[in-house]
Steps between C-alpha positions, in 0.01 A plus 500: 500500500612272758183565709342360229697227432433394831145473472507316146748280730231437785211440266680249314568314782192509620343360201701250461425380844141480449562330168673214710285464781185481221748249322546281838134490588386392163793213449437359893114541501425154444754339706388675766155368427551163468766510810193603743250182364792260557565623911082382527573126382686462811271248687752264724379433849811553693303352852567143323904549497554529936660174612441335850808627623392910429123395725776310777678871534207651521388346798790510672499882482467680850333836536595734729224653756403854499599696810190768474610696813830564348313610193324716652764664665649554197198710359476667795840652443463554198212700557651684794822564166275652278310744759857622631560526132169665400518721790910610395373572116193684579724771727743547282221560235342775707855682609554486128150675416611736808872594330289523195213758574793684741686563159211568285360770757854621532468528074181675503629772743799573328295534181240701616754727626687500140151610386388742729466840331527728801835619557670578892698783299148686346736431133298392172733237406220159551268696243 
């Protein structure tokens, strides 16, 4: 009884949530219409508003030079950083796949030897 109860419960609620999101969409559909045509109307030229003083800064800005041999240092050991680290993932990878076919070779000899129908002791007890 309760079992059932449980699903009228969950149905119920269900419904009733899809009875209020169908509710919401059809009361805000034309807002939501006439809010996207009213962000298009927007047609101020904002280059007009930038006072002498902004252009003044401007030109007095200094720019730092590029130092292109430190740069490529930099890449250079970062490269040398992701070979060591390349190199480091790949061998763990393959002593992994080693530990891995050690154990699964180990497996397959111990159950071929669980199967193995010839007995040391000449007894019928595999058949």
């Amino acid at each position: 009884m309760a079992k059932k109860f449980g699903k009228f419960l969950m149905v119920t609620a269900a419904l009733g949530a899809v009875a209020a999101g169908v509710y919401y969409c059809l009361q805000n559909k034309d807002n939501f219409v006439d809010d996207n045509f009213d962000d298009d109307d927007d047609f101020d030229n904002f280059d007009d508003d930038l006072d002498d003083d902004e252009a003044a800064k401007d030109a007095d800005r200094n720019y730092v030079d590029l130092d292109l041999e430190k740069a490529e240092e930099f890449k250079e050991g970062l490269n040398a950083a992701k070979a060591e680290v390349t190199d480091k993932i790949v061998g763990e990878t393959r002593e992994a796949a080693d530990k891995i076919k050690e154990t699964a070779d180990k497996a397959a000899v111990k159950v071929e030897e669980f199967f193995d129908d010839d007995d040391s002791d000449g007894s019928m007890d595999a058949m």
